[in-house]
TIGUKOL-664277 format. One line per 2 residues: number of its first residue (from 1); their letters; for each residue x, y, z negated of N, C-alpha, C. Coordinates in pm, 1 decimal. Each point is the difference from the previous one (the first is absolute). Layout:
% residues N
NUM) A) X/Y/Z/X/Y/Z/X/Y/Z; ...
***
This chain:
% residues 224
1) XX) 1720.1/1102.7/1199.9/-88.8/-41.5/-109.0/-60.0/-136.2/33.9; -15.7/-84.9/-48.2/37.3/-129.4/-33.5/-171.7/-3.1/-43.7
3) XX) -66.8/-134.8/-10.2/-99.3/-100.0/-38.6/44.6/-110.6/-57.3; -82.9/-46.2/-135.4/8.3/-192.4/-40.6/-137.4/-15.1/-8.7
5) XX) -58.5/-81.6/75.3/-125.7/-17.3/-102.1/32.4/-191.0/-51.5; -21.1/-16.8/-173.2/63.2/-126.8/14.7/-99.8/-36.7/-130.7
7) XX) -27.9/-141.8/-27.7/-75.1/-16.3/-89.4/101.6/-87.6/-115.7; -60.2/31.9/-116.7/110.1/-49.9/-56.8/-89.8/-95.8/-120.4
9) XX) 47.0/-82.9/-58.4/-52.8/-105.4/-74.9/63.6/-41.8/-185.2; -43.9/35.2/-61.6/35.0/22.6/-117.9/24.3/-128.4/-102.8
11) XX) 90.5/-93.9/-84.8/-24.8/-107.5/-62.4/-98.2/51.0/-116.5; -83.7/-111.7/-52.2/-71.5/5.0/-94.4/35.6/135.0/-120.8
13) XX) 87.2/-52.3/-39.5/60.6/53.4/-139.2/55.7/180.4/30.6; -9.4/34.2/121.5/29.3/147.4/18.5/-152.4/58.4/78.9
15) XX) -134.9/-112.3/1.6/-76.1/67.4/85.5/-84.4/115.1/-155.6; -56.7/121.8/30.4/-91.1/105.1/-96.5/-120.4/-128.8/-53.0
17) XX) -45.5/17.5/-46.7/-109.0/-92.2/-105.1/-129.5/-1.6/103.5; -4.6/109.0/124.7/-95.0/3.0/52.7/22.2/-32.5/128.9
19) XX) 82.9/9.6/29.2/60.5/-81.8/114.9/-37.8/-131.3/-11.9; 108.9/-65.8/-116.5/-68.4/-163.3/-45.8/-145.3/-8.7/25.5
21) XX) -13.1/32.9/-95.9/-159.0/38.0/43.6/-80.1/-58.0/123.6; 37.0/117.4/93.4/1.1/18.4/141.6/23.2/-199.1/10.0
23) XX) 127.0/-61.6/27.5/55.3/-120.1/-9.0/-69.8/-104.8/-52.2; -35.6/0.0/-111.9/-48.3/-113.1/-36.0/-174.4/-4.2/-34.2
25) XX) -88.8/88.9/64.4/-119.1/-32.8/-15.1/-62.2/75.5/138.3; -136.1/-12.4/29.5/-55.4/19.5/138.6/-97.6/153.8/-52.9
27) XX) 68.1/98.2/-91.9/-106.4/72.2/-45.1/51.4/135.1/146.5; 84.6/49.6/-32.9/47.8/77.9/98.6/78.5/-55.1/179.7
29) XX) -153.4/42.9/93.6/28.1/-41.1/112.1/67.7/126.9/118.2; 41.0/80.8/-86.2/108.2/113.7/63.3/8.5/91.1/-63.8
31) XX) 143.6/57.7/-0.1/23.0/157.2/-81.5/88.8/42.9/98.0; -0.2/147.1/-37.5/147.4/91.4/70.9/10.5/129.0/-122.9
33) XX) 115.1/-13.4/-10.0/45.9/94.9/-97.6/5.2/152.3/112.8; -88.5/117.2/-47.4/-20.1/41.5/97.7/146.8/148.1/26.7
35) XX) -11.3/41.5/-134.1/164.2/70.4/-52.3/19.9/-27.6/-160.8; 70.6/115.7/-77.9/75.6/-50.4/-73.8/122.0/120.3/0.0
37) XX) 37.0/35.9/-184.8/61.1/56.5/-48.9/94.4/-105.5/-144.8; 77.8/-11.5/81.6/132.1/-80.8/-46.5/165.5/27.2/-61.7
39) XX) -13.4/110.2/122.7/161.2/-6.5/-55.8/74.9/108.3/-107.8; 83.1/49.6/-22.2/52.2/97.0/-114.8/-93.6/49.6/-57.9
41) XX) -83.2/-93.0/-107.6/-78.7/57.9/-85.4/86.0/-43.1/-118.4; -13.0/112.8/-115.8/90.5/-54.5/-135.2/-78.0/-58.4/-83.6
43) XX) -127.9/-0.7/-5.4/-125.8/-66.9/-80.7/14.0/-128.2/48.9; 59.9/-95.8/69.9/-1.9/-135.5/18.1/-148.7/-40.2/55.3
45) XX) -97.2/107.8/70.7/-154.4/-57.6/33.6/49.1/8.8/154.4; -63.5/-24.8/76.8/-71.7/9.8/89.1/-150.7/2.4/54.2
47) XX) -45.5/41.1/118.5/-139.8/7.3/43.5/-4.4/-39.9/105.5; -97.6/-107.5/55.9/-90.4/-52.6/88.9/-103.7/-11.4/40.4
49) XX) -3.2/-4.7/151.9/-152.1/-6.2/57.4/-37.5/-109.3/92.3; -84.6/-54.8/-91.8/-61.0/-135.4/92.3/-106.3/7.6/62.6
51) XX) 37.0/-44.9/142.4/-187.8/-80.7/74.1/-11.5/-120.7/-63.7; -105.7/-29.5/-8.7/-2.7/-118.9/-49.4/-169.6/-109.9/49.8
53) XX) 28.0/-137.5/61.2/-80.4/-49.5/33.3/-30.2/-89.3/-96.7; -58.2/-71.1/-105.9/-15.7/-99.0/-126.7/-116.3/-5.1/-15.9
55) XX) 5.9/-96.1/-79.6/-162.8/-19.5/-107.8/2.8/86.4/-114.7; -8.6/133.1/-12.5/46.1/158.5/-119.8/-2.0/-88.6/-150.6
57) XX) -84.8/-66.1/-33.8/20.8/-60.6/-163.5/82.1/-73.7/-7.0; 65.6/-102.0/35.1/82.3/-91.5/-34.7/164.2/112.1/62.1
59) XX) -12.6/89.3/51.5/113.8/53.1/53.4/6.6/139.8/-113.9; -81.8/68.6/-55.9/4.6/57.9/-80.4/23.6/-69.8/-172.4
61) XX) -31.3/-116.6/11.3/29.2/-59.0/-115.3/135.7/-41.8/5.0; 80.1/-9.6/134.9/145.1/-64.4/-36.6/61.4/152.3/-14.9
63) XX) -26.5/94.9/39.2/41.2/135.1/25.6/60.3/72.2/-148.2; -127.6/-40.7/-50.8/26.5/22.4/-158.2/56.1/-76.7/-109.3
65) XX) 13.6/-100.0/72.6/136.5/-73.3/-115.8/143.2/57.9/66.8; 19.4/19.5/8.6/108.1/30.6/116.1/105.9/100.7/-110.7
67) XX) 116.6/-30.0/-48.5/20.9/88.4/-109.1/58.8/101.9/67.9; 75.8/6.5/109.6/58.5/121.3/65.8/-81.8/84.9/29.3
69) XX) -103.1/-2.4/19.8/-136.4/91.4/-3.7/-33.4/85.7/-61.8; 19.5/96.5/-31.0/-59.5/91.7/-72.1/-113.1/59.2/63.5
71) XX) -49.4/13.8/92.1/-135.4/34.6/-1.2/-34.1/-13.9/167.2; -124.2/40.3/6.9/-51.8/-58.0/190.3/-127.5/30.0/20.9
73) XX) -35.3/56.5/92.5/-108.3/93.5/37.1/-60.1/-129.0/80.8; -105.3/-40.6/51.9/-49.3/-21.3/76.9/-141.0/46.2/13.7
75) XX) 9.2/-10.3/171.1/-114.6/69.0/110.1/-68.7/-92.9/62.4; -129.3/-76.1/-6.1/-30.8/-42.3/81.7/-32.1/47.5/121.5
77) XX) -4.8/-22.1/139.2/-31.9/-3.6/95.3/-143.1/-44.0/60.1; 0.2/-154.3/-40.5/-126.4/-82.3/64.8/5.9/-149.7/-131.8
79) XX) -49.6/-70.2/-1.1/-46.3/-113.2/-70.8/175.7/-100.5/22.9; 42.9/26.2/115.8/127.7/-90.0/-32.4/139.7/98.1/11.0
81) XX) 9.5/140.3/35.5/108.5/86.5/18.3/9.7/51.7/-71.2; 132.6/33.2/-25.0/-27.9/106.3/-95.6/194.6/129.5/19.2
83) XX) -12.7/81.5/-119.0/137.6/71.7/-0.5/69.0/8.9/-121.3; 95.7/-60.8/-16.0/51.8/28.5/-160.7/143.5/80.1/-2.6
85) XX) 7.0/120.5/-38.7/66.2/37.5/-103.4/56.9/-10.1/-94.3; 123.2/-2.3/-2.1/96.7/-93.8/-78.3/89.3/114.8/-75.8
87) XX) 8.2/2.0/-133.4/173.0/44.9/-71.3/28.0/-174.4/-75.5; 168.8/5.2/-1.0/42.0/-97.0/-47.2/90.3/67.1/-26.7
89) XX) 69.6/-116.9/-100.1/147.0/5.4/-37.0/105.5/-94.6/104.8; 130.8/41.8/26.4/74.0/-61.7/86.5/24.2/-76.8/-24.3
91) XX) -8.1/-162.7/61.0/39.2/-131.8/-52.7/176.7/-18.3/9.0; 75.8/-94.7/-64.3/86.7/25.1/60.8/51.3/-133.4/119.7
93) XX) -108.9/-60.1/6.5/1.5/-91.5/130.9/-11.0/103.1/145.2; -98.4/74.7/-10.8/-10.3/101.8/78.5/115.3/122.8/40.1
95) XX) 75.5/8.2/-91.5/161.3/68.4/36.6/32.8/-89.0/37.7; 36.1/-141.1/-6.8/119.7/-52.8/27.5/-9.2/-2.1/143.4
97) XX) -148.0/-38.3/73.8/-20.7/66.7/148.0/37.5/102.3/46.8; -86.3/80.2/-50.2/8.8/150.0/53.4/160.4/55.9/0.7
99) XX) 94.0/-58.7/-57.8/144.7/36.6/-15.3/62.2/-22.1/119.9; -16.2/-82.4/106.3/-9.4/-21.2/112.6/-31.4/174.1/69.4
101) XX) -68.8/60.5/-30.5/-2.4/116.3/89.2/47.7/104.7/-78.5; 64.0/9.3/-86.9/104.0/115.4/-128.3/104.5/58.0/149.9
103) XX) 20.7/110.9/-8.3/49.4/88.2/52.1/16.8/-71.3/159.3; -114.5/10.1/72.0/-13.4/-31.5/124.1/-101.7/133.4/65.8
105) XX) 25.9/6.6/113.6/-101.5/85.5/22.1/-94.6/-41.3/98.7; -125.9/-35.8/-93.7/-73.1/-90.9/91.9/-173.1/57.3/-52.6
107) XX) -73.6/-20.5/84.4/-169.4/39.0/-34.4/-24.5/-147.7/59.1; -102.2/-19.7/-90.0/-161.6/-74.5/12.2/-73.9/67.9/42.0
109) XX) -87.9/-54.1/118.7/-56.7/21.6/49.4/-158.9/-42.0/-42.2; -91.2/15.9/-82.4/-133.4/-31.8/0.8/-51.5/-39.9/65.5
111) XX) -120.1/-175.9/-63.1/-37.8/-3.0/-76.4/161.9/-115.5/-11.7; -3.8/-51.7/-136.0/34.9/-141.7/-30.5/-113.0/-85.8/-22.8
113) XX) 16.2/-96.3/104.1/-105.2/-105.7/37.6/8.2/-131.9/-121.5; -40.9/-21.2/-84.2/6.3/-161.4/-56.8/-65.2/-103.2/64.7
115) XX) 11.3/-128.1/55.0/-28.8/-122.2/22.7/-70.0/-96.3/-81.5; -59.5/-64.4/-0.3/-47.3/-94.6/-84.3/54.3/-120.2/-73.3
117) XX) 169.0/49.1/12.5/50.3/-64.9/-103.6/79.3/104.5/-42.9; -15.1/130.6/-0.3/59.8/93.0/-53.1/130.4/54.5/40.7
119) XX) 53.2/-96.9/92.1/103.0/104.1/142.4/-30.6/127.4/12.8; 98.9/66.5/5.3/-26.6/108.3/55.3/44.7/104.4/114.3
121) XX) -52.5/103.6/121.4/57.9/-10.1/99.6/-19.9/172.8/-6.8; 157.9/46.1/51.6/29.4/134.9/5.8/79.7/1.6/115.3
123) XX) -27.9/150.0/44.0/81.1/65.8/82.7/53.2/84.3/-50.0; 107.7/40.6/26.1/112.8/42.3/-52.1/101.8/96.5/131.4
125) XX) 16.3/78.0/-35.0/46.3/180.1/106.0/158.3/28.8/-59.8; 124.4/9.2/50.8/90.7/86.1/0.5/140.5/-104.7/109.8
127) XX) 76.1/14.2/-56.5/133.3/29.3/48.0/49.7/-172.9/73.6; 26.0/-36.6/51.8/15.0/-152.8/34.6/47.6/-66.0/-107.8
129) XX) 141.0/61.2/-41.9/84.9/-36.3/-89.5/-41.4/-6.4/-129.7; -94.5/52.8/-19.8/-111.2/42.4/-219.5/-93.5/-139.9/49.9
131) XX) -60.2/-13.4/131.5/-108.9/-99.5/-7.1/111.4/-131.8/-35.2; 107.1/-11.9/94.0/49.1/-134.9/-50.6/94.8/18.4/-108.5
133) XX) 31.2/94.5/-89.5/37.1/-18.3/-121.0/-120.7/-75.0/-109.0; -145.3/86.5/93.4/-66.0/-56.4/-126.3/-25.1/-165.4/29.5
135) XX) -6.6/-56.5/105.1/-17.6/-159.5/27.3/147.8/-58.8/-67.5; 84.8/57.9/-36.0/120.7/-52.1/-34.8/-16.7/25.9/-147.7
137) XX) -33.5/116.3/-90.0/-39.1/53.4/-87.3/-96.1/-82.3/-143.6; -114.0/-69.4/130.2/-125.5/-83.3/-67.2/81.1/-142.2/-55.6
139) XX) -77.6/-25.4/-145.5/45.3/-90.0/-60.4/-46.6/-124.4/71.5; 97.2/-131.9/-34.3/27.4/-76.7/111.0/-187.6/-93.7/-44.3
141) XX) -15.8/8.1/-105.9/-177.9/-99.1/-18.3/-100.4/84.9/66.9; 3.3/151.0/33.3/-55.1/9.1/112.9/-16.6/-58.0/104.4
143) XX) -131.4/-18.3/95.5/23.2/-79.8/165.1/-7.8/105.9/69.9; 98.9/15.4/132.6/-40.0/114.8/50.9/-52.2/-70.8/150.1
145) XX) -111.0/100.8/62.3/-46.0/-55.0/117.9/29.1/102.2/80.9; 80.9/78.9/66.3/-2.8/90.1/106.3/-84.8/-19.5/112.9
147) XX) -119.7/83.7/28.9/-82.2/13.6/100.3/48.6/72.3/92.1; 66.8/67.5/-18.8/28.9/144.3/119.5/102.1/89.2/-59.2
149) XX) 91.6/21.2/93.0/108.4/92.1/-22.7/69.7/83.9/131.7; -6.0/141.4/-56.7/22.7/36.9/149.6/-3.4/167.8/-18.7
151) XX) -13.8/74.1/110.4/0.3/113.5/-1.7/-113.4/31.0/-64.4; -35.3/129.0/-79.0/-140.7/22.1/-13.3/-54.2/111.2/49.3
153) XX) -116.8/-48.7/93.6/-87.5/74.1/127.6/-122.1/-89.3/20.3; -64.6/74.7/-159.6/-149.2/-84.7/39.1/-29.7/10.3/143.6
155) XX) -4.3/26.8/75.8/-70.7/9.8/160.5/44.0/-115.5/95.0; 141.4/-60.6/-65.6/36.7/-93.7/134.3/22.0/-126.8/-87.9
157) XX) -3.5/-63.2/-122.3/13.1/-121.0/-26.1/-101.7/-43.7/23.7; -34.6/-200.3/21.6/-113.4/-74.7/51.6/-135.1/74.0/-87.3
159) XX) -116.8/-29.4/71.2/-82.4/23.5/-59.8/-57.4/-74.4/-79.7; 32.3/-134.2/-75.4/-5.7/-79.6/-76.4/80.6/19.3/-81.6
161) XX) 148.5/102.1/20.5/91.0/30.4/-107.7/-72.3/114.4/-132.9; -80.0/59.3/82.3/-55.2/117.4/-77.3/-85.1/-42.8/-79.4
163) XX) -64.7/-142.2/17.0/-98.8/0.0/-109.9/55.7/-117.1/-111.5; -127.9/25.6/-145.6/116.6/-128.8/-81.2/-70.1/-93.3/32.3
165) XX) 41.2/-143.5/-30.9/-58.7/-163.0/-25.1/-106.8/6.2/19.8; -56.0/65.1/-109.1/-156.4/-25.5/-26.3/-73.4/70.5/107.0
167) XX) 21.9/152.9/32.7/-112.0/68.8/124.6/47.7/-84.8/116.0; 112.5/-78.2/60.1/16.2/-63.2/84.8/-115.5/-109.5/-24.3
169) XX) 7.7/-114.3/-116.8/-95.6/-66.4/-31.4/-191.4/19.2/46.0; 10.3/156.4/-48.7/-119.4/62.4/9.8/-53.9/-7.2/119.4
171) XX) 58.7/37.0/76.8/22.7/43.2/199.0/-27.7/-125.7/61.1; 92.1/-163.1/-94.7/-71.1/-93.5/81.0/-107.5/-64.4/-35.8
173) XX) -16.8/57.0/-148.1/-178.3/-83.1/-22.0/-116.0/72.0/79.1; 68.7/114.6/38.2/-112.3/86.0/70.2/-24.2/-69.5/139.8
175) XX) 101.0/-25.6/54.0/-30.8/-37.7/143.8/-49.5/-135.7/-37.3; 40.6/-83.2/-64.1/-35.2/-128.2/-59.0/-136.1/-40.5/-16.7
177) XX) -45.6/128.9/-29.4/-198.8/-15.7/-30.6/-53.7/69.4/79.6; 64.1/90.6/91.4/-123.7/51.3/125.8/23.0/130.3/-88.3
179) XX) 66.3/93.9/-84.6/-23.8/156.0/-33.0/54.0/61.1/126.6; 99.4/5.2/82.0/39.6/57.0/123.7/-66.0/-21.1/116.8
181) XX) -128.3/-110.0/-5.9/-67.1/-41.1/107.5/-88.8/106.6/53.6; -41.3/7.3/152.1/-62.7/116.2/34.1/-132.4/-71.1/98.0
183) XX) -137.7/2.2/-71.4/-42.8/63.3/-174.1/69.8/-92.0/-57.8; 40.8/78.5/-154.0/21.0/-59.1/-97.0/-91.2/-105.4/-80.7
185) XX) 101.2/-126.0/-17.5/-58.4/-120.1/-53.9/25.0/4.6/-118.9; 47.9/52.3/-134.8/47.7/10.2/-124.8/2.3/130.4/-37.3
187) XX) -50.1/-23.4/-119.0/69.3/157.4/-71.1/125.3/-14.3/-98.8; -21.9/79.5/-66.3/145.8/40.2/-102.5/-91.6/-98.4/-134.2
189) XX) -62.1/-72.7/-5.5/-34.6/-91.4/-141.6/74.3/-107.4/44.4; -36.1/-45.3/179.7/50.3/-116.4/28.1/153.4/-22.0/46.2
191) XX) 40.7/116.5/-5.2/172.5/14.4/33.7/35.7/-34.9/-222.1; -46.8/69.5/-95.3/13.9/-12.0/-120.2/-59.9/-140.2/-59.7
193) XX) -43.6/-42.8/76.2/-0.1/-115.4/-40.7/65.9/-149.7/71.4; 103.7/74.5/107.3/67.1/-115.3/53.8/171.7/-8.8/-90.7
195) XX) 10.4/153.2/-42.0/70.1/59.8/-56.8/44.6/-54.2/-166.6; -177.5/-19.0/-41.0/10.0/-33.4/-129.4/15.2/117.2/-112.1
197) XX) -41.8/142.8/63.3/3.8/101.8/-51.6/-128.3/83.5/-26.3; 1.0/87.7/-89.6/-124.5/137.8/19.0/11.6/14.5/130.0
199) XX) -145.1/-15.9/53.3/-43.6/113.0/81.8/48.3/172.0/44.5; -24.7/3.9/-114.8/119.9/186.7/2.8/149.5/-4.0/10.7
201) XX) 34.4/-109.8/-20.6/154.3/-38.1/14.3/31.7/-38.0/137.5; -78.1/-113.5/37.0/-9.1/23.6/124.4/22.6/90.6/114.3
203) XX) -150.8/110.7/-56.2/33.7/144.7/122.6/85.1/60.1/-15.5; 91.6/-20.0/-139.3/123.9/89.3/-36.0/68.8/-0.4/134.3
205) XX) 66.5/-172.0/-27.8/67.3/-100.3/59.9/24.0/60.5/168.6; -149.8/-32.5/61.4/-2.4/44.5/143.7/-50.2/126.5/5.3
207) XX) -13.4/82.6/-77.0/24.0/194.2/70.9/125.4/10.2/-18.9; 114.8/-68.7/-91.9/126.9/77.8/-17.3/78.8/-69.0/96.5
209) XX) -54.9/-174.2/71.6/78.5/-47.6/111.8/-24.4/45.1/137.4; -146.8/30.4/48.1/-14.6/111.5/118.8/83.0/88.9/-28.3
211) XX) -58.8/135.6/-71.8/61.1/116.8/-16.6/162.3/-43.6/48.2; 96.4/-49.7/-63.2/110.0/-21.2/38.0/52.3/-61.8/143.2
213) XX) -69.3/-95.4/26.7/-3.9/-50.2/120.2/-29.7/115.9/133.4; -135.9/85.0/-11.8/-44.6/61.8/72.2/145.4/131.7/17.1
215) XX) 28.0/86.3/-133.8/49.6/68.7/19.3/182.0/-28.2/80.9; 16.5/-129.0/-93.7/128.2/-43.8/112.5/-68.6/-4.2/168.4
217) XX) -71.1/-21.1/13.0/-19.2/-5.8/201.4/7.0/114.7/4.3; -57.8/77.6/-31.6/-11.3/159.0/59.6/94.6/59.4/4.2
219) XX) 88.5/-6.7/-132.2/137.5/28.0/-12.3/63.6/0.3/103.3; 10.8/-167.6/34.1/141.7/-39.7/82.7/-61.9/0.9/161.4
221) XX) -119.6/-9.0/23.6/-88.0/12.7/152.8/-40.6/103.0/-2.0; -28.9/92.8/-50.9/-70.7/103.1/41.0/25.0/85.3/101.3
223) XX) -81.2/69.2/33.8/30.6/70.5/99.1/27.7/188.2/-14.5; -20.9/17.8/-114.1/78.6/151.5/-16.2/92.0/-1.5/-62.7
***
């Protein structure tokens, strides 16, 4: 069993309306699609679940022009986080991707990370031969970036492999401002604000890059 984790980069004219979005304005400073009900539905919808870091009005106002939309729950969290709930209708820019993984046998692995130009970065689980059908598979205006490919055994790849871009990012604004210093010289406002993010996004950021970090040592050093 096989690993990809690879980020991939979308041209304009095939990116979702909110993606663009994402791309061409500074309202949303991180999302991760967290799961998602997609495939053999005969109703042509699907459902999604977003984290979401933004300014909520100007991101709820593009939300709702959005004609593939049929409807969307949102949860706030805190003053800049929030969770949205998504049904849509299937674009068909969005097949012409996803056709790339049609009779492969492959899982996603949670979350899908977006970037701040709306890249996006997955890991991806099965057979050697399904992962590079699907890099052979993906339409050629895709960019593909392969980060890591290899056996999959969360316990022994780098420990910088396990985390994405951004909690790596996170990890060095922390040391960057004194949050790892002993006493501590920073908190989690001043790691979110080297970041350029919520505060709560922030602690997302570094509890889900410890946690991972920590549990890989124990894993692969431990002693029982």
């Amino acid at each position: 069993m096989k690993h990809l984790d690879v980020r991939l980069s979308q041209p304009d004219w095939m990116l979702h309306p909110m993606q663009r979005f994402i791309r061409e304005t500074n309202v949303v400073r991180y999302e991760e699609l967290l799961t998602w009900n997609v495939v053999g539905r005969e109703d042509g919808l699907e459902y999604e679940l977003f984290y979401v870091d933004a300014d909520r009005s100007p991101y709820e106002e593009r939300i709702e022009a959005v004609d593939s939309v049929r409807w969307y729950d949102l949860t706030p969290i805190d003053d800049e986080t929030f969770y949205v709930y998504i049904c849509q209708e299937t674009r068909q820019e969005d097949i012409r991707w996803r056709e790339a993984f049609a009779a492969l046998d492959l899982v996603v692995v949670p979350p899908i990370v977006y970037d701040s130009v709306a890249d996006f970065y997955m890991t991806i689980v099965g057979a050697g031969d399904d992962l590079q059908a699907l890099l052979d598979g993906l339409p050629d205006e895709i960019g593909v970036d392969v980060r890591a490919i290899g056996e999959y055994d969360r316990r022994h790849v780098p420990l910088s492999g396990d985390l994405t871009e951004r909690q790596f990012e996170a990890l060095e604004a922390a040391v960057e401002v004194g949050y790892f210093e002993v006493p501590r010289e920073a908190g989690v406002d001043e790691v979110a604000d080297e970041l350029g993010c919520a505060s709560s996004t922030a602690s997302r950021l570094l509890q889900k890059a410890q946690a991972r970090v920590m549990r890989r040592l124990v894993r692969r050093y431990g002693r029982k």
